[in-house]
DRENTORKOL-3810 file (N, C-alpha, C; in nm, 4 decimals):
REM DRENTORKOL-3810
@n.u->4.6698; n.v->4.1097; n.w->-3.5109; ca.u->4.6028; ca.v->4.2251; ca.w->-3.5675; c.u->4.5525; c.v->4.3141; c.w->-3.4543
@n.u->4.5658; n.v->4.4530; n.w->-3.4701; ca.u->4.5225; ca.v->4.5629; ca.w->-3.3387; c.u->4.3857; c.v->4.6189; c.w->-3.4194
@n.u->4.3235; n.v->4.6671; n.w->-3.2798; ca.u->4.2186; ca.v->4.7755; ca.w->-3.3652; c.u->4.2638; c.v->4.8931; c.w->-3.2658
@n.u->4.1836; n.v->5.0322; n.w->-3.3471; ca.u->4.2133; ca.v->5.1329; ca.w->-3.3073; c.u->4.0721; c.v->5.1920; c.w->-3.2281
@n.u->4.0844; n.v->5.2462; n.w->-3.0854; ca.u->3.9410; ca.v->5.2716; ca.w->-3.0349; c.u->3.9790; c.v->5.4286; c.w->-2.9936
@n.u->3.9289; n.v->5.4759; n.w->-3.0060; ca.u->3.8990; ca.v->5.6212; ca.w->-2.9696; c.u->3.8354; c.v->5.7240; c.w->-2.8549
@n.u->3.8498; n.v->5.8105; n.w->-2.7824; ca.u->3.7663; ca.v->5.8260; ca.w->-2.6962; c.u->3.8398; c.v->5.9882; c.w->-2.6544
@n.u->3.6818; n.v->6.0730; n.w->-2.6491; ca.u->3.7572; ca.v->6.2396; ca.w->-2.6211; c.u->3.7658; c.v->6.2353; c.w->-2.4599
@n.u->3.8635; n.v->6.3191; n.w->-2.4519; ca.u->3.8695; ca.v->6.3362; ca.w->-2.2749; c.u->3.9104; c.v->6.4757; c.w->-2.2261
@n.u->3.8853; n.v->6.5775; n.w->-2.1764; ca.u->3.9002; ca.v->6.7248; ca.w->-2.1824; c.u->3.9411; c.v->6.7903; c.w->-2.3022
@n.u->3.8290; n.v->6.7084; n.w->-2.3659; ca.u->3.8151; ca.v->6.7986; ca.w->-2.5261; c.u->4.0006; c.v->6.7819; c.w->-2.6155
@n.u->4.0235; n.v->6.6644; n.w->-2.6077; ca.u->4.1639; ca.v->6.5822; ca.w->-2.6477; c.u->4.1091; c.v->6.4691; c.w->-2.6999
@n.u->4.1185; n.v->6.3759; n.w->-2.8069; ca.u->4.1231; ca.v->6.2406; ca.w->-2.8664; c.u->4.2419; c.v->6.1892; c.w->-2.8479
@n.u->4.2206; n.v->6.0773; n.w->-2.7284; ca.u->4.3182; ca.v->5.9670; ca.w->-2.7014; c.u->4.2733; c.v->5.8219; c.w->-2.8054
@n.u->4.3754; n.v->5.7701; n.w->-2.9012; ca.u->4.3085; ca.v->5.6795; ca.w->-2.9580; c.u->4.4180; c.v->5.5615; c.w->-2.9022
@n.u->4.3581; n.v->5.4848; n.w->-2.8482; ca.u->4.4224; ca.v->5.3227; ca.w->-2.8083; c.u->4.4171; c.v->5.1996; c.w->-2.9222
@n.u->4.5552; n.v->5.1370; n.w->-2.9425; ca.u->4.5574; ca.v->4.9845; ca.w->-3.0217; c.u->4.5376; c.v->4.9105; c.w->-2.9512
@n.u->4.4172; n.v->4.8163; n.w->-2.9524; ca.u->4.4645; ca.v->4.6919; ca.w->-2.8870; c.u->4.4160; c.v->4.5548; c.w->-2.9949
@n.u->4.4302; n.v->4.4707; n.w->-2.9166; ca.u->4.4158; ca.v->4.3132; ca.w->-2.9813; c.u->4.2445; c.v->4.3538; c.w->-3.0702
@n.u->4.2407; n.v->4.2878; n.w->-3.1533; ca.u->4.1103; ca.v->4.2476; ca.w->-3.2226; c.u->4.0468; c.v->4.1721; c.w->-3.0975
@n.u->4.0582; n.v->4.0854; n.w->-3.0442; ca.u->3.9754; ca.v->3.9503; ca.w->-2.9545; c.u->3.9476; c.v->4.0840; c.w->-2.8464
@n.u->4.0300; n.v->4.0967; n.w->-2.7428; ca.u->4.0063; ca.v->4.2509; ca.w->-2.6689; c.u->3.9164; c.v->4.3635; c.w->-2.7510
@n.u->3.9468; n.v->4.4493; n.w->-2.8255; ca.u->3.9077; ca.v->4.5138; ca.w->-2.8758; c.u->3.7419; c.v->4.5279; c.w->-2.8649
@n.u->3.6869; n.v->4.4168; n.w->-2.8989; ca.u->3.5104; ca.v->4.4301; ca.w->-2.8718; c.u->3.4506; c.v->4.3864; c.w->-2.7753
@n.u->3.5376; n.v->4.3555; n.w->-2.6456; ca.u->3.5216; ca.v->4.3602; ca.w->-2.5113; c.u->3.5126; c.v->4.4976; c.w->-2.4531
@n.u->3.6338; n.v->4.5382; n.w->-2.4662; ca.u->3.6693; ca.v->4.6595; ca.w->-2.4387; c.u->3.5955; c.v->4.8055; c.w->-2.4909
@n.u->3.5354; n.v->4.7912; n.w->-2.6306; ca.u->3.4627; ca.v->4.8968; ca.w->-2.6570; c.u->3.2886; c.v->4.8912; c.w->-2.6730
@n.u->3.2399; n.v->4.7662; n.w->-2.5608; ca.u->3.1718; ca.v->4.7566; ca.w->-2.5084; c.u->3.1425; c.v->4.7906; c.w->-2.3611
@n.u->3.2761; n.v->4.7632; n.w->-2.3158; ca.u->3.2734; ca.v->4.8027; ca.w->-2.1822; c.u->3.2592; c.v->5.0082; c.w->-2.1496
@n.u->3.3631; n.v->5.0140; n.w->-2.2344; ca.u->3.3565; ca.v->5.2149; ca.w->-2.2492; c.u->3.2171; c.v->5.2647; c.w->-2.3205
@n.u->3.1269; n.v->5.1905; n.w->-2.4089; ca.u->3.0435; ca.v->5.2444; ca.w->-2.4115; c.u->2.9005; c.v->5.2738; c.w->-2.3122
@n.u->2.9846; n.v->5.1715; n.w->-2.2207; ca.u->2.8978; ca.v->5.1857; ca.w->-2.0758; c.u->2.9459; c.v->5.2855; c.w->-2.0049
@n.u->3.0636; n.v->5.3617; n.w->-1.9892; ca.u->3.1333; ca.v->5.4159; ca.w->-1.9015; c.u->3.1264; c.v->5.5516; c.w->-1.9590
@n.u->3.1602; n.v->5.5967; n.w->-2.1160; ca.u->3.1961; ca.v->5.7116; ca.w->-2.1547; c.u->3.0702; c.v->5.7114; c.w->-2.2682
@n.u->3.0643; n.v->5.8829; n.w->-2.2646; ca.u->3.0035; ca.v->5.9562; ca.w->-2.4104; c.u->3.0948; c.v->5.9166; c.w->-2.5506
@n.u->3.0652; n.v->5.8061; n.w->-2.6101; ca.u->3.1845; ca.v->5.8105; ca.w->-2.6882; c.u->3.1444; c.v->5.8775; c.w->-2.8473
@n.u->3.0399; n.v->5.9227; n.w->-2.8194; ca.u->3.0394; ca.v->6.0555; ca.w->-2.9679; c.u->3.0639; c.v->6.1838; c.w->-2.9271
@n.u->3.0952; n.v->6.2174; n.w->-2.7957; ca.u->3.1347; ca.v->6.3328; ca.w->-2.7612; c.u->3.2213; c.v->6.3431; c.w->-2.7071
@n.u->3.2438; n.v->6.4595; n.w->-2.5939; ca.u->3.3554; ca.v->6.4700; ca.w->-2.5116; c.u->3.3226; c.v->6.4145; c.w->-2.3334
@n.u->3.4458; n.v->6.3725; n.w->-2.3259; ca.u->3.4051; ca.v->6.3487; ca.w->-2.2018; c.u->3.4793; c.v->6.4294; c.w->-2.0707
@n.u->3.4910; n.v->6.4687; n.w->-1.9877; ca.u->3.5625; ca.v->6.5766; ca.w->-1.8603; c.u->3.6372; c.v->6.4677; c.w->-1.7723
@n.u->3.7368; n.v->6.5080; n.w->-1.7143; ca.u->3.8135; ca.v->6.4223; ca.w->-1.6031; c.u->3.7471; c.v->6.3355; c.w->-1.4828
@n.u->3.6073; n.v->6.4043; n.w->-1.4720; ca.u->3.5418; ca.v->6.3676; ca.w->-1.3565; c.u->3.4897; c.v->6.2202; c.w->-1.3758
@n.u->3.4525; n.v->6.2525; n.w->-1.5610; ca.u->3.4184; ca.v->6.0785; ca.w->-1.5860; c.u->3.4662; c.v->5.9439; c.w->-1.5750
@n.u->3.6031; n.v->6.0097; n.w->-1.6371; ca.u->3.7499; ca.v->5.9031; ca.w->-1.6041; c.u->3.7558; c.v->5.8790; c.w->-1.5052
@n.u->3.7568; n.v->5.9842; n.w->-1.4000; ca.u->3.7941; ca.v->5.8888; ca.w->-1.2544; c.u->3.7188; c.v->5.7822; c.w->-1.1922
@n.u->3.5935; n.v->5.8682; n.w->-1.2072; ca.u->3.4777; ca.v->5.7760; ca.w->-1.1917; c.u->3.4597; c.v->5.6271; c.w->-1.2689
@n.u->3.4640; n.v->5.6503; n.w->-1.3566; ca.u->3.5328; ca.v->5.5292; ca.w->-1.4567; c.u->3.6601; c.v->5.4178; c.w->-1.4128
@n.u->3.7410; n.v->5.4864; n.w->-1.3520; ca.u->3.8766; ca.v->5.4121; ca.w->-1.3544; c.u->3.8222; c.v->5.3617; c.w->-1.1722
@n.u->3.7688; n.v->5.4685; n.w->-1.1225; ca.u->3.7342; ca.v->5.3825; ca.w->-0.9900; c.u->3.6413; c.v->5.2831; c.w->-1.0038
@n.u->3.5292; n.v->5.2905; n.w->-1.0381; ca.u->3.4245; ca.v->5.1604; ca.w->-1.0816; c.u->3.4779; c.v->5.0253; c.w->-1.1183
@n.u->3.6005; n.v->5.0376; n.w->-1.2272; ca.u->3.6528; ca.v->4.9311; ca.w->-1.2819; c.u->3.7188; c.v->4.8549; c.w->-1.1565
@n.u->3.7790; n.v->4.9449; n.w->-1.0571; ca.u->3.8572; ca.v->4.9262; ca.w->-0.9512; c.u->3.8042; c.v->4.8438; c.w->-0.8518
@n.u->3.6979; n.v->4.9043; n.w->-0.8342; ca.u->3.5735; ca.v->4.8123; ca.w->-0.7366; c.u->3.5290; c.v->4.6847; c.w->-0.7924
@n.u->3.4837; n.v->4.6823; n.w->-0.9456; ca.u->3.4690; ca.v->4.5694; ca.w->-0.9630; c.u->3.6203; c.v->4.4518; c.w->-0.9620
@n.u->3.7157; n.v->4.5033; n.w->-0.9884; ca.u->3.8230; ca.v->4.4027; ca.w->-0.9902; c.u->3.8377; c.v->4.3335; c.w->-0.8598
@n.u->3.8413; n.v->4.4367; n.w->-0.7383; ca.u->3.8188; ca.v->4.4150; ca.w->-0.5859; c.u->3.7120; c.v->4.2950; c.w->-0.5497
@n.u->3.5874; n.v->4.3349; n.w->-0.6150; ca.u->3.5212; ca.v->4.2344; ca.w->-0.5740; c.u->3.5194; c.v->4.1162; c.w->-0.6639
@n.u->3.5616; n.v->4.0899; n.w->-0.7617; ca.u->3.6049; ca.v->3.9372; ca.w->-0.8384; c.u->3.7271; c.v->3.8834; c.w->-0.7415
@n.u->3.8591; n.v->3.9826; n.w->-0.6763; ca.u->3.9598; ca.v->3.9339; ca.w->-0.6285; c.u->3.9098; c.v->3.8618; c.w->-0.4899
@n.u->3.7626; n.v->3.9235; n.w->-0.4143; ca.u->3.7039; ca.v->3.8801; ca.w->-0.2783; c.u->3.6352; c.v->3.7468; c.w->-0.3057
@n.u->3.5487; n.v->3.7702; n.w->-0.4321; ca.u->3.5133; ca.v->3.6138; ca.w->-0.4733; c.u->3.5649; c.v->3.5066; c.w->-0.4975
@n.u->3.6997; n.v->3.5023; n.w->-0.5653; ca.u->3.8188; ca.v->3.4374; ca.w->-0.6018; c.u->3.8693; c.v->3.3619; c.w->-0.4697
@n.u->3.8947; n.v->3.4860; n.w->-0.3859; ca.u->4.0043; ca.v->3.4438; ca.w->-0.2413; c.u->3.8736; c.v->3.3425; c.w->-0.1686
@n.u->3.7733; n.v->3.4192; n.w->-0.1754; ca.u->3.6281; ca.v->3.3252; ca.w->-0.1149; c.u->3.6157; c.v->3.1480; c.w->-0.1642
@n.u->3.6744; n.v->3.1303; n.w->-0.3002; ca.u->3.6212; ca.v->3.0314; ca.w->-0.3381; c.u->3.7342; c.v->2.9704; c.w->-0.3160
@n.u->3.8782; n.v->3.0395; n.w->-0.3145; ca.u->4.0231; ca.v->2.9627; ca.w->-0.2785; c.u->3.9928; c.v->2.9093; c.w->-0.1259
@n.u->3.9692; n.v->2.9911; n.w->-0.0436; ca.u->3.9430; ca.v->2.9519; ca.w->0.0852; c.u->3.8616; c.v->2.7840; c.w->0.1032
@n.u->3.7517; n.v->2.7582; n.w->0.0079; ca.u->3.6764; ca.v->2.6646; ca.w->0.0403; c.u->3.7202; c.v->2.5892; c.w->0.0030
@n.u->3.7800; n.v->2.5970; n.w->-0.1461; ca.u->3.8826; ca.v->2.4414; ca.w->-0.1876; c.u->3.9740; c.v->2.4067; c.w->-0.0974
@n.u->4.0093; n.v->2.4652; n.w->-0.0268; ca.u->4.1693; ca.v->2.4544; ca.w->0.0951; c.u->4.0866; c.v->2.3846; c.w->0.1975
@n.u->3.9360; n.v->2.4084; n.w->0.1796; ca.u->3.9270; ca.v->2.3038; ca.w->0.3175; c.u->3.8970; c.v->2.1596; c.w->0.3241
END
């Protein structure tokens, strides 16, 4: 089963399907990131898409950190 999430972006409605289990991860996470009763401008997205970026970076530094110690 998909759900449908919604979100304006230079005054455009992009609406995304994803999984139900995803789905209320995910539109928890954007309601941290975006205006989601309004519109939101490009500047947010990037900002947005970089943040996510940084955090993935630093789970991948923690990860390699904790691979490192099991190897020894």
């Amino acid at each position: 089963m998909s759900k449908k999430i919604g979100l304006h972006v230079g005054g455009r409605r992009f609406d995304v399907d994803v999984e139900d289990k995803f789905a209320d991860f995910l539109q928890k996470q954007m309601i941290k990131d975006f205006n989601m009763e309004g519109n939101n401008d490009i500047k947010i997205l990037l900002q947005a898409y970089v943040r996510k970026n940084h955090d993935l970076y630093m789970q991948n530094e923690k990860i390699e950190e904790m691979l490192a110690k099991i190897e020894k």
